[in-house]
C-alpha positions in Angstrom: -103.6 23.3 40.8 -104.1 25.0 44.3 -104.9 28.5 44.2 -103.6 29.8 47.3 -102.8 33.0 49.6 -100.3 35.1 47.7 -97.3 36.8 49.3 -97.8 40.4 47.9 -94.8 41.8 49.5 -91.3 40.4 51.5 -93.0 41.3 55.2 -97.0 39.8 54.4 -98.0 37.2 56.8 -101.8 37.5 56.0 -104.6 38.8 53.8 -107.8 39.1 53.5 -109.9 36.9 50.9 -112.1 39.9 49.3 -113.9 37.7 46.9 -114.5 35.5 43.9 -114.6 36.8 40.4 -115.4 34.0 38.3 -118.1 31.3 39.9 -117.6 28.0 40.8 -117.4 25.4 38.3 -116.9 28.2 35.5 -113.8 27.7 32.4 -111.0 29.7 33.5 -107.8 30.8 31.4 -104.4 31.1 32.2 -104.0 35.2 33.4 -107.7 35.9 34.0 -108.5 37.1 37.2 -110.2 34.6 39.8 -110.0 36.7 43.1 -109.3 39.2 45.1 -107.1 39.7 48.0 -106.7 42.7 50.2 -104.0 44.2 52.5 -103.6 47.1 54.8 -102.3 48.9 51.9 -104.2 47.5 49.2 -106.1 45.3 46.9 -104.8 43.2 44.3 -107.1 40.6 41.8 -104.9 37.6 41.3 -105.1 35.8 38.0 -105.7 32.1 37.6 -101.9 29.9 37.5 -103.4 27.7 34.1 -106.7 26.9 32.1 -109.1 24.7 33.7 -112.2 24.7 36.0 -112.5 26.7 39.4 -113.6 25.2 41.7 -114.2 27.1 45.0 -112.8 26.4 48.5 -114.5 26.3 52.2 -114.2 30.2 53.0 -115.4 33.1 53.6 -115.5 36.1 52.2 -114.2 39.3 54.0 -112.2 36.9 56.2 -108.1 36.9 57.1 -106.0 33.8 56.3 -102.3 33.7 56.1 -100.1 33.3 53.5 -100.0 29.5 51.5 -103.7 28.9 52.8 -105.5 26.9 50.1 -108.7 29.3 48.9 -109.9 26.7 46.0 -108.2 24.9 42.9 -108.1 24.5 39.1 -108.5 21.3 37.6 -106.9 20.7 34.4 
């Protein structure tokens, strides 16, 4: 499953990719949080969709991407 760029609220077009909580390649459980994103008006750690293994995507920390942009996936 594609973890993506949330929507935090009805007028976000983009936010920035804070950082990884978990490494790459770890066990990750439904509701535990992978990531963090940040806004102009704040940060939010976003939990993992489903079990399975993280696997990173190609970018970078501190950086802006909009909305939908894959950031890594969960296999199952």
């Amino acid at each position: 499953m594609e973890i993506k760029m949330p929507k935090l609220d009805v007028t976000m077009t983009e936010g920035t990719f804070m950082g990884w909580l978990v490494p790459d390649g770890a066990n990750v459980s439904a509701g535990e949080d992978l990531y963090t994103v940040g806004t102009d008006k704040v940060q939010v750690d976003v939990p993992a969709p489903c079990d399975g293994v993280l696997r990173h995507g190609n970018i970078e920390e501190e950086a802006v991407y909009p909305v939908g942009t894959t950031l890594g996936v969960v296999e199952t």
